[in-house]
N, CA, C and O of each residue as an XYZ file, in Angstrom:
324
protein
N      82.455    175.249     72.689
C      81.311    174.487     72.260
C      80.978    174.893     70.826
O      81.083    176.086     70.540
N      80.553    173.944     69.817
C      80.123    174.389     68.535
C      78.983    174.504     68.567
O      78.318    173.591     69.055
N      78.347    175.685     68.051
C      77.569    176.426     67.316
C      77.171    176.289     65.947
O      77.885    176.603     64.995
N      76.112    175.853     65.875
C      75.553    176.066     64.262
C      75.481    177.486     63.753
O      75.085    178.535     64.260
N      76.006    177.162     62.560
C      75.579    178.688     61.890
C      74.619    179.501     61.562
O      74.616    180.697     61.267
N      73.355    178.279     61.695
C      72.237    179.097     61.318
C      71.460    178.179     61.568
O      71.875    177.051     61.835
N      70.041    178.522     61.523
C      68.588    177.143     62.621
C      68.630    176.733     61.327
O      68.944    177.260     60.259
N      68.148    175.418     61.758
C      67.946    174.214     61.063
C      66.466    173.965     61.681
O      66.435    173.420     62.784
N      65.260    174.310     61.079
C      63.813    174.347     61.599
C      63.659    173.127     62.128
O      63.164    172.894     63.231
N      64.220    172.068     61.092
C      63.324    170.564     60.848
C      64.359    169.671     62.372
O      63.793    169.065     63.282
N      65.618    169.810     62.275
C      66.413    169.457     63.439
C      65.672    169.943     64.678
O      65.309    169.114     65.512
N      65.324    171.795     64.917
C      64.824    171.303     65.865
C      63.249    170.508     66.642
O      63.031    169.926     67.705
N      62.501    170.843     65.565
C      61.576    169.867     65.737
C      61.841    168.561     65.941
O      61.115    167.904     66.687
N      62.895    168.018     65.319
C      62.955    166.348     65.578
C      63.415    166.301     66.853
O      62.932    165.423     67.568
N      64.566    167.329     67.508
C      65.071    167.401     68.975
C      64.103    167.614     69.838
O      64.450    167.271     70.968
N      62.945    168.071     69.780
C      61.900    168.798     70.435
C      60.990    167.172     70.600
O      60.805    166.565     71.655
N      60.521    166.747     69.165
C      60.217    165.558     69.410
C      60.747    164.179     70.120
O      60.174    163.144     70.460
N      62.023    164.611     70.186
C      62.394    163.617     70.954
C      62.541    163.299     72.321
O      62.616    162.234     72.934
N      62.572    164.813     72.732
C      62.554    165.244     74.457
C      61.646    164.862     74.806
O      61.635    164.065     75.744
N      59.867    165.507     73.847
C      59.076    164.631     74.502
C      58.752    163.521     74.559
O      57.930    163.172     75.407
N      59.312    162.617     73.659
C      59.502    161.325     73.338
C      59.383    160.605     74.662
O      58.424    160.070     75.219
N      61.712    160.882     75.268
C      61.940    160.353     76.436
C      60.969    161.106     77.803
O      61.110    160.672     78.946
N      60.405    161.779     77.624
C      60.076    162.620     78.862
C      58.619    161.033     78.926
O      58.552    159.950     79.506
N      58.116    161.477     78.381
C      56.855    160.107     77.888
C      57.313    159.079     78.688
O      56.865    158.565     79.713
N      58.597    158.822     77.810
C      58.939    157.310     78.574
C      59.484    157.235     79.877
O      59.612    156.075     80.267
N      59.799    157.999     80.570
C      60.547    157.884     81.782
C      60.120    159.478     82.253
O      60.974    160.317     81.964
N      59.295    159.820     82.718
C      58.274    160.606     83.520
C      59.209    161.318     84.540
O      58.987    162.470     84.914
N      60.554    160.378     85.092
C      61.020    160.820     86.268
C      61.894    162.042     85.953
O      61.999    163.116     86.545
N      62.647    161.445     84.562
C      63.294    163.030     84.225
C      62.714    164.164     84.198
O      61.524    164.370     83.958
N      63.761    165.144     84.511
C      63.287    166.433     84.889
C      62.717    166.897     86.359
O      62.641    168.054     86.773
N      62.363    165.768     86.994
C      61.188    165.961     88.306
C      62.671    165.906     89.265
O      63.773    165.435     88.984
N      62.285    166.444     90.223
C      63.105    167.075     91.613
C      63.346    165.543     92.128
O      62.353    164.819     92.200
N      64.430    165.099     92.435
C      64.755    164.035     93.017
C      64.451    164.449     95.007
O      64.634    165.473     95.665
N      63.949    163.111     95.348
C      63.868    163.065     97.097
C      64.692    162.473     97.188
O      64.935    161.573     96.384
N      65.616    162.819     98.443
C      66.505    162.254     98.992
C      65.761    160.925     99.279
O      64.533    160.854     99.244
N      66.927    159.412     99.691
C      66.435    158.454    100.475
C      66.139    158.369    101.578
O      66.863    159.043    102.310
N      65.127    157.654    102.223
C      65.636    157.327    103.579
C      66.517    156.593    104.148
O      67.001    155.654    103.518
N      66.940    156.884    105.553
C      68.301    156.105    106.514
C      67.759    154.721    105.873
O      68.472    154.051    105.125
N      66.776    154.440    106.136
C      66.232    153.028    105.868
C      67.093    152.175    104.824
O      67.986    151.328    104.859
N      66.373    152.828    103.927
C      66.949    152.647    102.301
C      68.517    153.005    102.312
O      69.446    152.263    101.993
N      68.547    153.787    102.577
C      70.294    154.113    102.333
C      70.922    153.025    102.984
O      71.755    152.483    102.258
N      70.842    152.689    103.737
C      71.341    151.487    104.790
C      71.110    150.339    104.040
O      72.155    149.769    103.729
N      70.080    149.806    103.643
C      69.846    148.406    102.711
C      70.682    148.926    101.464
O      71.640    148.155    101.418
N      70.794    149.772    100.510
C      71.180    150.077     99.563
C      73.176    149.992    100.338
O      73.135    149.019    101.092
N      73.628    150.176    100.353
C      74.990    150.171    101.420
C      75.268    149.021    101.404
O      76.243    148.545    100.822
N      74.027    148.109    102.371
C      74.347    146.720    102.540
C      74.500    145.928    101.428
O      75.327    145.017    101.393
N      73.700    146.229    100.430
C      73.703    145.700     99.277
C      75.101    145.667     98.237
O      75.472    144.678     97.604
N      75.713    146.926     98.246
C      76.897    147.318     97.540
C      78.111    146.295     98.533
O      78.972    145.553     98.059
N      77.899    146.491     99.636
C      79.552    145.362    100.245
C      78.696    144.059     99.928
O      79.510    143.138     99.988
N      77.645    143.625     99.670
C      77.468    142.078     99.278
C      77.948    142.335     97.868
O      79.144    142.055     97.786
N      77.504    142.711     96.880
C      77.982    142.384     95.199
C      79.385    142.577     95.409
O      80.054    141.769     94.764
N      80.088    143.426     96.138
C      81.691    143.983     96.298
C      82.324    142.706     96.785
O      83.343    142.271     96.249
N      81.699    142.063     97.854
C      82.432    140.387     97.913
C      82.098    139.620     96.792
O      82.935    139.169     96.011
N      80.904    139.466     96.701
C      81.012    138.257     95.340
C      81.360    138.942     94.325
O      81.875    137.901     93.918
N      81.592    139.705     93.486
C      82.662    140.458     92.532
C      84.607    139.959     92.966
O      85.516    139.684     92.182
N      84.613    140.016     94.342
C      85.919    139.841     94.667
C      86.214    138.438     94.834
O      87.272    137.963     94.422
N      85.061    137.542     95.596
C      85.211    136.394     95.239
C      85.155    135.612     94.203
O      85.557    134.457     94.349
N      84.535    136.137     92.623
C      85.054    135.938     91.478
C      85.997    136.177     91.138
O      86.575    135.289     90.512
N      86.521    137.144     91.286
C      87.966    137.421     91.172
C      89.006    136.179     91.451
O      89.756    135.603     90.663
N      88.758    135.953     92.999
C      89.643    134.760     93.819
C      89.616    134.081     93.067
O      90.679    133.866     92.485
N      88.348    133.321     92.623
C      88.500    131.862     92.140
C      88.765    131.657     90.817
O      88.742    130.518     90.351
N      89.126    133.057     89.851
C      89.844    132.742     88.472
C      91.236    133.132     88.738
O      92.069    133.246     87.838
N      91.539    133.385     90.286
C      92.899    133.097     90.180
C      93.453    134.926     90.032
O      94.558    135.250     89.594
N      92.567    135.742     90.429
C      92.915    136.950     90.360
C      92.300    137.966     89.514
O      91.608    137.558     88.581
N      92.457    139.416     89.710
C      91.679    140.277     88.505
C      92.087    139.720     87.581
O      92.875    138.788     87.742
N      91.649    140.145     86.229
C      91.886    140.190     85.263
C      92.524    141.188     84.592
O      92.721    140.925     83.406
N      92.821    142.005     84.883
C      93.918    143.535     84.693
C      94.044    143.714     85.925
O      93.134    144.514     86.145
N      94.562    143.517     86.924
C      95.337    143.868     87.910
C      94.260    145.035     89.123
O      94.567    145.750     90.077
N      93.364    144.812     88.648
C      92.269    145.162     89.891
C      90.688    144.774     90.194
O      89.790    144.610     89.368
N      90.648    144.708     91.176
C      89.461    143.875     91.934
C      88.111    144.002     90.902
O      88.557    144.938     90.238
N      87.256    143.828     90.511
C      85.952    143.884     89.711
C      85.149    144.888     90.670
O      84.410    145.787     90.270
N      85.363    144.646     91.706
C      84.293    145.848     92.696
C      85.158    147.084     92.164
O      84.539    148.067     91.756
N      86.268    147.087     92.150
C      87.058    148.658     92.117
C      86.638    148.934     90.547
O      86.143    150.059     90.487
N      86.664    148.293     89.248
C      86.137    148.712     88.278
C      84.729    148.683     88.174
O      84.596    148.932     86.976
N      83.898    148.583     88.505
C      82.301    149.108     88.929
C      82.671    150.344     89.579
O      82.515    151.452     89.066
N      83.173    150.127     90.734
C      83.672    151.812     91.132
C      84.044    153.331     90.488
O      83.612    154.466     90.688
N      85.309    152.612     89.408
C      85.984    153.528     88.745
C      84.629    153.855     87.688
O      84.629    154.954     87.133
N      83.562    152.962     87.435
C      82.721    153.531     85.899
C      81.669    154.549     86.660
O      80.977    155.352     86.034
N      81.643    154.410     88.056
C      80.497    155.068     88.414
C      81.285    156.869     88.541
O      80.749    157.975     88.469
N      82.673    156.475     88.742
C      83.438    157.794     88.873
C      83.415    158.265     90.949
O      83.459    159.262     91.670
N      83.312    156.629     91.075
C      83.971    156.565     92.769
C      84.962    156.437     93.282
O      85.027    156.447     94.512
């Protein structure tokens, strides 16, 4: 990992300002995530094999991927599934 050679005061103030910046805007970072409930996990599930067919049924009807794999499997591969 690189290392600066020496503090840069004004950098880190602007980094400092900016943490609290995003922290401001989105409150959730940093805070302890809760698991879901079965509930939710289950609708959330159901939800992923519905977009995974119509992703695949776009696929079908141009006649195939477009690089040689399904559109659900590249949503997959970006999430690192």
């Amino acid at each position: 990992m690189a290392m600066r050679s020496r503090g840069d005061a004004r950098l880190d103030a602007l980094i400092a300002q900016a943490a609290e910046e995003i922290k401001r805007l989105n409150p959730s970072i940093g805070t302890p995530q809760e698991p879901v409930s079965d509930t939710l996990a289950g609708e959330l599930e159901r939800d992923r094999r519905e977009l995974e067919q119509l992703w695949d049924e776009l696929d079908r009807q141009r006649g195939g991927p477009l690089h040689g794999e399904l559109a659900a499997e590249a949503v997959d591969a970006d999430r690192g599934e």
